[in-house]
C-alpha positions in Angstrom: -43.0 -65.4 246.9 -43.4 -66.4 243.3 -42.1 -64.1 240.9 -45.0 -61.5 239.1 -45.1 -61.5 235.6 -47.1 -59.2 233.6 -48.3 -60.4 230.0 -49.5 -57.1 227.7 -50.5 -58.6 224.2 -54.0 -57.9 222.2 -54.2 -61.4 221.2 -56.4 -63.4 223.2 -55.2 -66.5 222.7 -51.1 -65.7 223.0 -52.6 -64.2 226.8 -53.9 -67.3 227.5 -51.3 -69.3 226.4 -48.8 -67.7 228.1 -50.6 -67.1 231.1 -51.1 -70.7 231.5 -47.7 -72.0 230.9 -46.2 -69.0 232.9 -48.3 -70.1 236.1 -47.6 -74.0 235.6 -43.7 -73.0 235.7 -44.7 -71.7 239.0 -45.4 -67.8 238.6 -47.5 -65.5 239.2 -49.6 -64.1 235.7 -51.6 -61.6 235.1 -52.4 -60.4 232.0 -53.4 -56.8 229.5 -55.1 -56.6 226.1 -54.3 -52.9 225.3 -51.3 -50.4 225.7 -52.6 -48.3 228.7 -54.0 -50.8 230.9 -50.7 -52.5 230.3 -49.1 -49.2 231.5 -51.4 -48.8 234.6 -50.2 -52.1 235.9 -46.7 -51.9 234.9 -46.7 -48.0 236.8 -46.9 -50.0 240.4 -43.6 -51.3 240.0 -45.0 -54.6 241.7 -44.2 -57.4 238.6 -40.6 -59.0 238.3 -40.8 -59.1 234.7 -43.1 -57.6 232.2 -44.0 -59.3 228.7 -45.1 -56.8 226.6 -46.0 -57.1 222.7 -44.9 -53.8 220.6 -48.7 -53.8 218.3 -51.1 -52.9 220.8 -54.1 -50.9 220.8 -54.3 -47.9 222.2 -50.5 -46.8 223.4 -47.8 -48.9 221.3 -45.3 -51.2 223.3 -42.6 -48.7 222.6 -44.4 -46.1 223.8 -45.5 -48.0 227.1 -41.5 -48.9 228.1 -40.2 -45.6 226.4 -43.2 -43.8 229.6 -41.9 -46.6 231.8 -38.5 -45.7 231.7 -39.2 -41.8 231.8 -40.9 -42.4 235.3 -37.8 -44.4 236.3 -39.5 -47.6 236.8 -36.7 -50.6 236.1 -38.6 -53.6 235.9 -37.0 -56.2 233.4 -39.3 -55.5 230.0 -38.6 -58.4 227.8 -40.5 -57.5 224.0 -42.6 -60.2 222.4 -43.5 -59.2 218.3 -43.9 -60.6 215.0 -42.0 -57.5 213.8 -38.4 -59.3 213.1 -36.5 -56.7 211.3 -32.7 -55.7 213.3 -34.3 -52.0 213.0 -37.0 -53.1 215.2 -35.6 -55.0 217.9 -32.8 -52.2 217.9 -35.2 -49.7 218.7 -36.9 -52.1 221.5 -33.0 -52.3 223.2 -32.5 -48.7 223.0 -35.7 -48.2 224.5 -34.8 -50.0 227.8 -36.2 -53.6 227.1 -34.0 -56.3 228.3 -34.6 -59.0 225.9 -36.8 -59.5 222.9 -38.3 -62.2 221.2 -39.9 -62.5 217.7 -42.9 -64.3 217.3 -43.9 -67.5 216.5 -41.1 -68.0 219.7 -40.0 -71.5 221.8 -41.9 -71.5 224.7 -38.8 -73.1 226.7 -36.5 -69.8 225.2 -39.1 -67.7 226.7 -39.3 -69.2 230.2 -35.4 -69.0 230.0 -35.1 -65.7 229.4 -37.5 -64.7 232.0 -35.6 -66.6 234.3 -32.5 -65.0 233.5 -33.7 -61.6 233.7 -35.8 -63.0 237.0 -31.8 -63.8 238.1 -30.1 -60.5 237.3 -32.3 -58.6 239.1 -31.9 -60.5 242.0 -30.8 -58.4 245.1 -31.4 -55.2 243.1 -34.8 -54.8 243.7 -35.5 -51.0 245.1 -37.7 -50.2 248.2 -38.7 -47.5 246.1 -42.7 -46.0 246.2 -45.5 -48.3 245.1 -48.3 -46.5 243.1 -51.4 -47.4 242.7 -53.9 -44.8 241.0 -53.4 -41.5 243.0 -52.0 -43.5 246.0 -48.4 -43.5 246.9 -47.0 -46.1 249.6 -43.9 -44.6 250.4 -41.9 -47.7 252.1 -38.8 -45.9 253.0 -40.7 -43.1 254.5 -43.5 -45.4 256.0 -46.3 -43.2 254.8 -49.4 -43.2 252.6 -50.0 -40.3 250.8 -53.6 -40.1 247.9 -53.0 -37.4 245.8 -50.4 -35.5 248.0 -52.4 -35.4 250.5 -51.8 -37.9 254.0 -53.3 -41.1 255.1 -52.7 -41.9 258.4 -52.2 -45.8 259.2 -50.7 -47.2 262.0 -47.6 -49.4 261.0 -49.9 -52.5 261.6 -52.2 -51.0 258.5 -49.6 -49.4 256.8 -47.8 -53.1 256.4 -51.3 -54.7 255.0 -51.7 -52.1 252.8 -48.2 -52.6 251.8 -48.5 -56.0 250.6 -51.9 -55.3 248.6 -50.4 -52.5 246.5 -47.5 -54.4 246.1 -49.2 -57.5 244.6 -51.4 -54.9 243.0 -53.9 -56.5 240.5 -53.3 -60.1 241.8 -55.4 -61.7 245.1 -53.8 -61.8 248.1 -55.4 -64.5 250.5 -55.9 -63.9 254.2 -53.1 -66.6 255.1 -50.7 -64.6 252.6 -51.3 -61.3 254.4 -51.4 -62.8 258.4 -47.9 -64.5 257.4 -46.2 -61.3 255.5 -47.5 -58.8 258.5 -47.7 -60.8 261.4 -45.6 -63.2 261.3 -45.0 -66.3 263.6 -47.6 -64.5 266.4 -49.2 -67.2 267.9 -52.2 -64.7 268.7 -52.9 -63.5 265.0 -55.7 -65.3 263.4 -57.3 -64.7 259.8 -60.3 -62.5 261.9 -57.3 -60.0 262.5 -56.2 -60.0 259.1 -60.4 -58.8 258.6 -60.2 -56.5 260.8 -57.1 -54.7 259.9 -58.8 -54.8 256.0 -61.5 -53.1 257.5 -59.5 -50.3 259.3 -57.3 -50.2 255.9 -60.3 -49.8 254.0 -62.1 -47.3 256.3 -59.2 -44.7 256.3 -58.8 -44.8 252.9 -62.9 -44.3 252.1 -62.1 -41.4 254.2 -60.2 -39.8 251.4 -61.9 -41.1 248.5 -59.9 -44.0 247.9 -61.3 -46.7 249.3 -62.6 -48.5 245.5 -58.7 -49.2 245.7 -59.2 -52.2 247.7 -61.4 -55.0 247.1 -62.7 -58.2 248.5 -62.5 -61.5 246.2 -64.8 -64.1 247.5 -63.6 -67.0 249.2 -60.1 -66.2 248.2 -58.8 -62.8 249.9 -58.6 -59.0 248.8 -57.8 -56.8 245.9 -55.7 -54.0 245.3 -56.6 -52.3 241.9 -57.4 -49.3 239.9 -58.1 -51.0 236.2 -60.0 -53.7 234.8 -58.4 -56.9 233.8 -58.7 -59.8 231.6 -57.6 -62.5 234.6 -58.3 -62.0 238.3 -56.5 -65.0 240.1 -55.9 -66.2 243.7 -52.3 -65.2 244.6 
């Protein structure tokens, strides 16, 4: 699966930038323009790396890994500023961030550091909760719980839903979904994959959560709670 990376920055055109030159090195962008929807997708613990700029409106970068790292969510942070001084990127290190950069940066250093973060954290990847909103898929204990309370999928659902929260904010497409939860079965065919959607999306509109996930037009479905400035086919 290509590796997630999550680009908070209130510039328009640095998002852009990066989101295309991220995705033609062969990953998976999505992008924020402010300090809590940043936070929001960052809280799912579904991105490999997150890019995140300290000057943002709303919540500061600082404040967005210092919550991050409160809530015990490990994902590599690597800060992107124009602020230069040693105070500064001192403060991002001691924060938690794994690696920061000062703007105007190399475009080449960047993809190298993501890639070396992308390597450290190989095999240490937790099967730890994904959260999405008031939903918690807890893998370990193979249940679904909105707001504390229970949602009962079988495992067939409970894999699909898996996969959506854990690509949260990014399109999954119907082939992505019959290969990660049904594997080689010759008898599985994208109608399943509708089907199961369907049951997914039933049991959770029985508890109020069913906005979570969404259906994208001739590309798949969507798991999300926040609005967002690029909506992609995984």
């Amino acid at each position: 699966m290509k590796p997630r990376v999550l680009v908070v920055d209130d510039e328009p055109g640095v998002r852009k930038a990066l989101h295309r030159g991220l995705r033609a090195e062969g990953m998976d962008v999505m992008t924020a323009a402010d300090g809590p929807a940043g936070l929001r997708l960052a809280q799912t613990g579904s991105f490999d790396v997150l890019l995140l700029d300290i000057m943002l409106p709303g919540l500061s970068g600082y404040r967005v890994l210092q919550q991050l790292r409160a809530e015990r969510i490990q994902t590599p942070v690597l800060m992107i500023s124009a602020k230069d001084g040693e105070v500064d990127q001192a403060d991002g290190l001691d924060l938690g961030a794994d690696g920061y950069l000062v703007k105007p940066f190399s475009f080449v250093v960047l993809v190298a550091q993501v890639r070396a973060v992308l390597r450290r954290a190989q095999g240490e990847t937790t099967r730890g909760p994904l959260r999405l909103g008031g939903l918690v898929v807890d893998r370990a204990a193979r249940e679904v719980r909105w707001h504390d309370g229970p949602v009962a999928l079988s495992p067939r659902e409970f894999g699909v839903l898996e996969v959506l929260v854990s690509r949260a904010g990014s399109v999954v497409t119907k082939d992505e979904l019959l290969r990660a939860v049904w594997g080689d079965e010759q008898a599985a065919t994208r109608n399943v994959v509708e089907v199961y959607v369907g049951y997914v999306r039933r049991k959770l509109d029985a508890v109020g959560a069913g906005s979570l996930v969404r259906t994208v037009r001739g590309h798949g479905y969507l798991a999300s709670d926040a609005q967002l400035d690029e909506v992609l086919p995984g």
